[in-house]
C-alpha positions as CSV (number, residue, x, y, z in Angstrom):
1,X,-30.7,65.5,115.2
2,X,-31.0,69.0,115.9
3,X,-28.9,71.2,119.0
4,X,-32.2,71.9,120.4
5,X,-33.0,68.0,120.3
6,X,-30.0,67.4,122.7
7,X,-30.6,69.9,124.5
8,X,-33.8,67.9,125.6
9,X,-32.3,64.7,125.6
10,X,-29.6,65.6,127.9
11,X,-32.0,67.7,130.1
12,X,-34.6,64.8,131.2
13,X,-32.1,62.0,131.1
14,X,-30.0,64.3,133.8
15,X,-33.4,64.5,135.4
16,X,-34.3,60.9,135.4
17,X,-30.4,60.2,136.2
18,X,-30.9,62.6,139.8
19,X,-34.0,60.7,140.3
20,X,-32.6,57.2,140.0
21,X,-29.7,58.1,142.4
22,X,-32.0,60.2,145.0
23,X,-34.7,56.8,144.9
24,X,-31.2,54.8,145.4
25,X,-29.9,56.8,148.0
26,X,-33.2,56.9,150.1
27,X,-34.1,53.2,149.3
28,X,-29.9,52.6,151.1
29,X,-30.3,55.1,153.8
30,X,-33.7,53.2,154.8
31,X,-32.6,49.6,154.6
32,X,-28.9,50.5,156.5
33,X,-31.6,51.9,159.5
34,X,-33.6,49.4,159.0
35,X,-30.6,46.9,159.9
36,X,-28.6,48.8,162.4
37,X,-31.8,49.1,164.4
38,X,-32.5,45.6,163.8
39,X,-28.5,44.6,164.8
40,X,-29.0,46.7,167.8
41,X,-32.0,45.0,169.4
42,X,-30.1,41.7,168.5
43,X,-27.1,42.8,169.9
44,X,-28.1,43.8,173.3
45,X,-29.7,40.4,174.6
46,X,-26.8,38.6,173.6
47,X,-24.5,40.8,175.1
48,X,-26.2,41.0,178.3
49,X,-26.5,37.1,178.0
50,X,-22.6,36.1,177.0
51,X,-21.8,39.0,180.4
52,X,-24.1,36.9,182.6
53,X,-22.3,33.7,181.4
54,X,-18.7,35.3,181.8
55,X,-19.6,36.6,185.6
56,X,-21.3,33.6,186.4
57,X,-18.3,31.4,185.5
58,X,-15.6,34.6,187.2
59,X,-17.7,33.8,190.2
60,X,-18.1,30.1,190.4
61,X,-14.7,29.0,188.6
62,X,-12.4,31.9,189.2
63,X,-9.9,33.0,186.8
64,X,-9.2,29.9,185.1
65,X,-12.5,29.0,184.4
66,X,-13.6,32.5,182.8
67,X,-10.2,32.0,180.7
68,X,-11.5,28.7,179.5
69,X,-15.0,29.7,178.9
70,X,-13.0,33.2,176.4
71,X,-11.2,30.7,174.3
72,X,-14.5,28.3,174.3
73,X,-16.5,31.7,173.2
74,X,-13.7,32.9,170.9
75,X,-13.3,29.9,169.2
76,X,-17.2,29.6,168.3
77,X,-17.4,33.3,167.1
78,X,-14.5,33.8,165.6
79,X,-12.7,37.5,166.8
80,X,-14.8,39.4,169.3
81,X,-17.2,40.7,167.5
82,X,-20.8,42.3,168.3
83,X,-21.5,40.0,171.7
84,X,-17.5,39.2,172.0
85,X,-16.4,40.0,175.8
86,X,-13.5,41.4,177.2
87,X,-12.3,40.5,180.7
88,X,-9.7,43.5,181.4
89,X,-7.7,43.5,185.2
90,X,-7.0,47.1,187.1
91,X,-4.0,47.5,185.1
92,X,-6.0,47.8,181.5
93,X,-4.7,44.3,180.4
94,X,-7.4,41.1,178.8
95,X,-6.9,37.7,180.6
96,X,-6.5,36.0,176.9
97,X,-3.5,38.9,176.6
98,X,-5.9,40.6,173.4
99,X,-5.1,44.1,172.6
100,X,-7.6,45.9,174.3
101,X,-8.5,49.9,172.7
102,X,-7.7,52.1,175.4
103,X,-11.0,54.0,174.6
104,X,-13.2,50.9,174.6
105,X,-12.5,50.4,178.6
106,X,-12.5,54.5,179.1
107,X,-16.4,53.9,177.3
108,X,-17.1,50.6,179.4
109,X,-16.4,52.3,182.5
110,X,-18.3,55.3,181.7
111,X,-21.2,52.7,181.4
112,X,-20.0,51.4,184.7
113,X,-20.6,54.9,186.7
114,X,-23.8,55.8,184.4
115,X,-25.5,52.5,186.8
116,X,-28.5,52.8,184.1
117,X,-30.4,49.0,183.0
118,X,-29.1,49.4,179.6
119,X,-25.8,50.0,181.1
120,X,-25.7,47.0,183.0
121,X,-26.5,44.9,179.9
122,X,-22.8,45.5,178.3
123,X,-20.3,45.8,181.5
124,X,-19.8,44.4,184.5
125,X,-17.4,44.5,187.4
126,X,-16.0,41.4,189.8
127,X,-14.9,43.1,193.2
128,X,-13.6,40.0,194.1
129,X,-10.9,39.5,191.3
130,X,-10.8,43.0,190.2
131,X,-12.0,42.3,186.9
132,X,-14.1,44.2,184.3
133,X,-16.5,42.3,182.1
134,X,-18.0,44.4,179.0
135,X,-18.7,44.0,175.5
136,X,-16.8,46.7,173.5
137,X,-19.2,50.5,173.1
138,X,-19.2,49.4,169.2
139,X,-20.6,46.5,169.4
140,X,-23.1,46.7,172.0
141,X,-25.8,49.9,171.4
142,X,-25.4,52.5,174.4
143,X,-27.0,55.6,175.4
144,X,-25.4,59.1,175.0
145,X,-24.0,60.9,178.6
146,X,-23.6,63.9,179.4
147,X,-20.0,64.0,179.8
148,X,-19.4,64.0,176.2
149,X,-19.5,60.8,174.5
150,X,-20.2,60.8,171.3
151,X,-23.5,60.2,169.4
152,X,-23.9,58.2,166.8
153,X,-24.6,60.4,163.9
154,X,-28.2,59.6,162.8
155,X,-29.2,59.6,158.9
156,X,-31.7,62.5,158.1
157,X,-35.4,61.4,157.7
158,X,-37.3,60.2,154.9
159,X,-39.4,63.6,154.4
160,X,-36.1,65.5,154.7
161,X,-34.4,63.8,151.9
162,X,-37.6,63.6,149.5
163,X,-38.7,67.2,150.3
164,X,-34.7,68.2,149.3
165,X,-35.6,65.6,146.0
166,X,-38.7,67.6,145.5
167,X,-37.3,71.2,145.3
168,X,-34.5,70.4,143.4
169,X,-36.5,68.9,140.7
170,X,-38.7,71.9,140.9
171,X,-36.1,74.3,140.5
172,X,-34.3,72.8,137.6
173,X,-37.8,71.8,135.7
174,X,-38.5,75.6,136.0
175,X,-34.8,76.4,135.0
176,X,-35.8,74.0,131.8
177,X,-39.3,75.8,131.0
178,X,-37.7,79.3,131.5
179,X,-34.7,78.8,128.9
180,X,-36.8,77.5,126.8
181,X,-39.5,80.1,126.6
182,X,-38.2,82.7,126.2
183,X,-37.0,83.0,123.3
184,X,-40.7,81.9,122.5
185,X,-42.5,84.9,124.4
186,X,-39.6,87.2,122.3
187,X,-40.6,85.7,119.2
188,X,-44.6,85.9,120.1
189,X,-43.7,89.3,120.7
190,X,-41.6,89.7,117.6
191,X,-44.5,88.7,115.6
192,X,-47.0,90.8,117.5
193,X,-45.2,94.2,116.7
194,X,-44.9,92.7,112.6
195,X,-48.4,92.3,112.6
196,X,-48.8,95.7,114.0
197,X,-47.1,97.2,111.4
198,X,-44.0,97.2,112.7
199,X,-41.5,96.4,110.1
200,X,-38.6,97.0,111.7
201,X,-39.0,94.8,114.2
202,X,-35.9,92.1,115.1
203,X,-35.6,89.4,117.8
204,X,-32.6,88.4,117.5
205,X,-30.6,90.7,119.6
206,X,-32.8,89.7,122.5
207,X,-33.0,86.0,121.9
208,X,-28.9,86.4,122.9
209,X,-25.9,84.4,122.1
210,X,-27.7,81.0,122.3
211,X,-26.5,78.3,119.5
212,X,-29.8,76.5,119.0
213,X,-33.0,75.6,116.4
214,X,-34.6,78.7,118.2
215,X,-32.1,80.7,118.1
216,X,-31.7,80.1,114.9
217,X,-35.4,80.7,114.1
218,X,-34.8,84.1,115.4
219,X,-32.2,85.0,112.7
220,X,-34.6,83.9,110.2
221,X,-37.3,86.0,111.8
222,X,-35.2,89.3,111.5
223,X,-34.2,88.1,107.6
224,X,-38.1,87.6,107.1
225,X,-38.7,91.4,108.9
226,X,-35.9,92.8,106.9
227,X,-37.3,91.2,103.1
228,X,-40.6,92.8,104.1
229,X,-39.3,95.7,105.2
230,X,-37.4,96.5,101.9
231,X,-40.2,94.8,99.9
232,X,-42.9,97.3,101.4
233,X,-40.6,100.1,101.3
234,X,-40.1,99.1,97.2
235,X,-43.6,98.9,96.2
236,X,-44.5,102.2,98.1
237,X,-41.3,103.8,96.4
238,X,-42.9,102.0,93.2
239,X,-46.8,103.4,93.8
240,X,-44.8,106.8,94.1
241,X,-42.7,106.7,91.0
242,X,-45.6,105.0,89.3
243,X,-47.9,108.0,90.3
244,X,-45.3,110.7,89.5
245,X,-44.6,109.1,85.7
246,X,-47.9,108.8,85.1
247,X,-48.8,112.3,86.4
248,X,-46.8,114.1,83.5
249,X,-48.6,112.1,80.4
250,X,-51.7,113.0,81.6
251,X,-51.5,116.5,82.4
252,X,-50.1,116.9,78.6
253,X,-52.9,115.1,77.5
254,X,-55.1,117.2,79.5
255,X,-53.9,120.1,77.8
256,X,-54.0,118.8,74.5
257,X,-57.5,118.6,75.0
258,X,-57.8,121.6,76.3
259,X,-56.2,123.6,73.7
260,X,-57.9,121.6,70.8
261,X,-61.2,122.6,72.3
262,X,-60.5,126.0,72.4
263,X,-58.5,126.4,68.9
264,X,-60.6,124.0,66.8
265,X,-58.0,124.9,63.9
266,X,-55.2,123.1,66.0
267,X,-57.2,120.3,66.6
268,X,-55.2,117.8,64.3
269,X,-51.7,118.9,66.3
270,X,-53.2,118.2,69.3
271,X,-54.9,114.9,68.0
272,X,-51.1,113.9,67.2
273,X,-50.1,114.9,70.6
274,X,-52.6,112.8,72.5
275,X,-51.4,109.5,70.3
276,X,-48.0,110.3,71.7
277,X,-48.6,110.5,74.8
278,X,-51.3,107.6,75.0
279,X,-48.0,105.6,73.4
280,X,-46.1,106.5,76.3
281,X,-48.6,105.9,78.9
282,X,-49.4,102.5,76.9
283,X,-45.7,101.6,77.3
284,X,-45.0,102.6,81.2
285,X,-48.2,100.7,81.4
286,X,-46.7,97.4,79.7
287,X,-43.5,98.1,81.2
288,X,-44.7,98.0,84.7
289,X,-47.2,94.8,84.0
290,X,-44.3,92.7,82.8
291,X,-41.6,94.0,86.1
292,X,-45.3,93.0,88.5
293,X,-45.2,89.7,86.6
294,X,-41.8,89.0,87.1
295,X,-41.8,90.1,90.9
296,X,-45.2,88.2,91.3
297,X,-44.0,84.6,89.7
298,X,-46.7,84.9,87.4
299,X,-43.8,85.1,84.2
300,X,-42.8,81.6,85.0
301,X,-43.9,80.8,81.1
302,X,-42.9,76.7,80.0
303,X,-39.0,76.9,79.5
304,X,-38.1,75.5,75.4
305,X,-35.0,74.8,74.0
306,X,-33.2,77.3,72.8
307,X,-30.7,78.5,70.1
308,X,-29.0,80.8,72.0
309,X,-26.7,82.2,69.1
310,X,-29.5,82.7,67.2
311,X,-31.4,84.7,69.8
312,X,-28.7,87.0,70.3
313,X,-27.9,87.6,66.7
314,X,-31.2,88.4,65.7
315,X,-31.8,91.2,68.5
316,X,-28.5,92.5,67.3
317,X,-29.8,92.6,64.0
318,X,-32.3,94.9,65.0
319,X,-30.1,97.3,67.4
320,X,-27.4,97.5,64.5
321,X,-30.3,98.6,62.3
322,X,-31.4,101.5,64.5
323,X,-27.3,102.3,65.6
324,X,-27.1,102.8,61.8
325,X,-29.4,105.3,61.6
326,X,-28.2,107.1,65.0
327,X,-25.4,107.9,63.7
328,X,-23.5,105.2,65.7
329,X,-21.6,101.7,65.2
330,X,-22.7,98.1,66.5
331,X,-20.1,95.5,66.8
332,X,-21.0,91.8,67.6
333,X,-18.4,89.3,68.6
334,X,-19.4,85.3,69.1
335,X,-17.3,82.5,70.5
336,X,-20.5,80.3,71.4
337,X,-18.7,76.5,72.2
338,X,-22.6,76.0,73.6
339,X,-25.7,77.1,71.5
340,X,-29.0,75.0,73.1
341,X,-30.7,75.9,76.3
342,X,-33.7,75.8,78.1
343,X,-35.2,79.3,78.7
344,X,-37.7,81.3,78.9
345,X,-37.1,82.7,75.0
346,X,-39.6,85.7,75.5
347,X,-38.0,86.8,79.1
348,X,-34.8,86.1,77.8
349,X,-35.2,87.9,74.5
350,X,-36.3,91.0,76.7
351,X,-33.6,91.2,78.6
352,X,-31.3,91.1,76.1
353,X,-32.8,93.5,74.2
354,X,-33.5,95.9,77.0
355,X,-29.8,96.0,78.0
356,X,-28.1,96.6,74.4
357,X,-30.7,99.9,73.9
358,X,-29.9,101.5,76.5
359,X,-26.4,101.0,75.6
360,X,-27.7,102.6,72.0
361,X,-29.6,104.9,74.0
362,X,-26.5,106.2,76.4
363,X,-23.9,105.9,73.3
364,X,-22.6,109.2,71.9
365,X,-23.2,109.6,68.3
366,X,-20.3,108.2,65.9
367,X,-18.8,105.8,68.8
368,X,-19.0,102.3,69.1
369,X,-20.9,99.8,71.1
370,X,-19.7,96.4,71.4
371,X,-21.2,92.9,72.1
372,X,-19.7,90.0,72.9
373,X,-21.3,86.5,73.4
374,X,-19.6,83.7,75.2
375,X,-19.8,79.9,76.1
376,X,-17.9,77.1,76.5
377,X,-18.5,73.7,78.1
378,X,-18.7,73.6,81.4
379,X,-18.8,77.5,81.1
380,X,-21.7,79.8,82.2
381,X,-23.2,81.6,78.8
382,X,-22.1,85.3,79.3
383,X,-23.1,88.4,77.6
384,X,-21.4,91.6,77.9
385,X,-22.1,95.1,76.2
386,X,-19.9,97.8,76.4
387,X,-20.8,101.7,75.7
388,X,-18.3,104.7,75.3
389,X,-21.5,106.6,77.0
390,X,-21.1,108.8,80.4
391,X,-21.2,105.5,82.2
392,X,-22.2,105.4,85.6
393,X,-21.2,106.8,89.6
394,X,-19.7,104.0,91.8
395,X,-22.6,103.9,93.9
396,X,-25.3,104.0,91.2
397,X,-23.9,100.8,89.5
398,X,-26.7,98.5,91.8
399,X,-29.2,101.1,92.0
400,X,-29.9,101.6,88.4
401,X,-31.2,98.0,88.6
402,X,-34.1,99.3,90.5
403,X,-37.1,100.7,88.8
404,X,-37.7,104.1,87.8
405,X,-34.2,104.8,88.7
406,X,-31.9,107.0,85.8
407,X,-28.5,107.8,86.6
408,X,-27.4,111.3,87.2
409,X,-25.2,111.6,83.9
410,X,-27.9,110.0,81.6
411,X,-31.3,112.0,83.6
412,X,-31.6,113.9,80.7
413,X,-32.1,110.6,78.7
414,X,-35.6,109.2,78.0
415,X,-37.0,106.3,79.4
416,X,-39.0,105.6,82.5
417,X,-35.8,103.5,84.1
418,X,-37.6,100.1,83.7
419,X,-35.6,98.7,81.3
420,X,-32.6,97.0,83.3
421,X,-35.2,96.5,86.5
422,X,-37.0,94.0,83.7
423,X,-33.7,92.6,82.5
424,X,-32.4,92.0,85.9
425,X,-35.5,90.3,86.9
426,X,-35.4,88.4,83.9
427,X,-31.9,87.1,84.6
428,X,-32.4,86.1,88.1
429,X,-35.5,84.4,87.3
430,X,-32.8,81.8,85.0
431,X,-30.9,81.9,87.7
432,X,-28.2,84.0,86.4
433,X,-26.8,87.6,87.3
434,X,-26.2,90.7,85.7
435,X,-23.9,93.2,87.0
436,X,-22.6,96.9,86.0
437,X,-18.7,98.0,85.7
438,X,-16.9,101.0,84.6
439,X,-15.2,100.7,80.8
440,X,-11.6,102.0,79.9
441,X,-11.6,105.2,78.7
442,X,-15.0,105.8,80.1
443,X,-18.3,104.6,79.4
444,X,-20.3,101.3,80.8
445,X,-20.2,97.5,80.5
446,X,-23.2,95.3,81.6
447,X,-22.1,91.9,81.4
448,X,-25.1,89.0,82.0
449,X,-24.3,85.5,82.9
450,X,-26.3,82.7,82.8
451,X,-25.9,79.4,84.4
């Protein structure tokens, strides 16, 4: 499960938890009203009933008999408890001898002076023995007086509580909906301004420090902006170079023609000429076909099994062939403990190729170039070659992989600066890599592995 998964999970089950507990909370609050109003119109007849019973014994039996008839009422309800009466003398102290609260007969006389109906219901007074009859204040419901005794606190209404329910849910649901569009409407505007030809484009940055699926889709939007980016930049840097090599062929050709239409005795120079140059276009033409296929896909020719050994040895073959007549010396090394793979022979045959001449091409005349092929098991295959040429800047040793590009010691050279963009290609289509490094005692070695 995804972060962004939990993040919804945790959200609506701590939704649905608040709702549970606000339902709870309201169902309690009305069912504890429900039975303290339903305790208080209980209590009230019975209180006034047990006072009439204990004054009616005071006055016909005295003392004794309103002791008697305590115990008799104690003993059937247990302690005093919501109708239990007190009988307290002038002096604060219960006939039975009960500890009395000192602010329970304060309240009951309170009662006494407030003279109301409802009053009269919980206390009473005898004059003739002095006594004061009265179910205790928390027992018995009474109403508030002015001279400061205290209200019972009353639970907030229904509508209160569920209105409070209702903007709380409100307020985190929009909470919910705002962190998660918005890195929406930033994408939706990331995408917007891509369309729109804006390749630079990136979301990221405003999407923020969040650690989720979207935030995360954000990073891949700025890698997608960025591989378009360079991959528009490329092919309009290609269309250029493309434009510009093809611009110097022509114009000779052009004046080939032109001369061998005005000096028919040259006519056969010229004819050579415009071979030459048709070669060359014909090449940068092929050239450019096979790095389109490889950027395209379209090279992905059925892999066969192949001896690698032999592959290398017979393109060697040929580049020791043409290094002989150069003036210069080829020297192949093998330690192959792996022959047989499954390539791509024609890719793989061109980018071998392509990366030993231009070490034949780059190589001064009487030096030495040397390759070296090696495998093992378990061991990538790697090929290096090595050239005692000019070699190459520090920061031209990635950027003479790229097409059209000749380094600055070897501009003189010729070549369109396709050959390694093919090779690297090639490689990477197998999955492999091919990187440049400087030689001892100067020069270049391109080294090529292979998985």
């Amino acid at each position: 499960m995804g972060r962004l998964f939990w993040k919804f999970f945790l959200a609506f089950w701590l939704a649905l938890i608040v709702a549970i507990v606000l339902v709870a909370a309201l169902v309690s609050l009305h069912e504890q009203r429900t039975r303290e109003e339903a305790a208080s119109l209980a209590a009230g007849p019975r209180a006034e009933l047990a006072l009439r019973s204990a004054a009616a014994t005071l006055r016909h039996g005295g003392v004794d008999a309103l002791r008697d008839w305590l115990r008799d009422d104690e003993a059937q309800r247990g302690p005093p408890g919501a109708s239990g009466v007190y009988a307290v003398d002038r002096d604060g102290v219960d006939v039975l001898g009960r500890p009395v609260p000192a602010d329970a007969i304060e309240n009951a006389r309170e009662q006494l002076r407030d003279g109301t109906r409802r009053a009269r219901r919980a206390v009473r007074e005898d004059e003739a023995s002095g006594l004061l009859l009265f179910v205790p204040i928390a027992e018995a419901p009474r109403r508030a007086s002015a001279r400061g005794v205290p209200r019972r606190p009353r639970p907030p209404p229904l509508a209160a509580l569920a209105g409070a329910g209702l903007l709380a849910s409100l307020a985190f649901s929009a909470l919910l909906a705002w962190y998660l569009t918005q890195p929406i409407r930033h994408l939706r505007s990331g995408f917007e301004s891509l369309a729109g030809g804006a390749l630079d484009t990136r979301v990221a940055q405003r999407i923020g420090r969040r650690n989720d699926e979207l935030a995360d889709l954000g990073r891949d939007f700025d890698r997608m902006a960025a591989q378009l980016q360079q991959l528009v930049s490329a092919q309009r840097s290609l269309l250029h170079d493309v434009s510009h090599e093809l611009r110097s062929p022509l114009a000779r050709l052009q004046a080939a023609i032109g001369i061998a239409r005005q000096d028919p005795a040259r006519r056969d120079a010229m004819l050579d000429r415009i071979e030459r140059e048709t070669m060359r276009v014909d090449g940068l033409v092929g050239e450019l076909l096979t790095l389109a296929r490889l950027d395209s896909g379209a090279a992905d020719a059925p892999a066969e099994t192949v001896d690698l050994a032999e592959l290398v040895e017979s393109i060697v073959d040929d580049a020791r062939f043409e290094a002989r007549a150069a003036g210069r010396e080829l020297h192949y090394e093998e330690h192959l403990g792996r022959r047989h793979a499954k390539v791509r022979a024609d890719l793989l045959h061109r980018a071998f190729e392509n990366v030993i001449r231009n070490a034949l091409k780059f190589a001064p005349p009487g030096s030495r170039i040397e390759v070296r092929a090696r495998s093992g098991e378990g061991e990538p295959f790697r090929l290096s070659v090595s050239d005692s040429g000019p070699g190459v800047a520090e920061d031209e040793r990635e950027t003479i992989f790229e097409p059209f590009h000749r380094g600055r010691a070897g501009g003189a050279e010729g070549g369109y600066g396709l050959g390694l963009a093919i090779a690297r290609r090639a490689i990477e289509l197998h999955g492999g890599s091919i990187t440049a490094a400087p030689r001892e005692g100067g020069g270049l070695v391109v080294t090529i592995e292979l998985p």
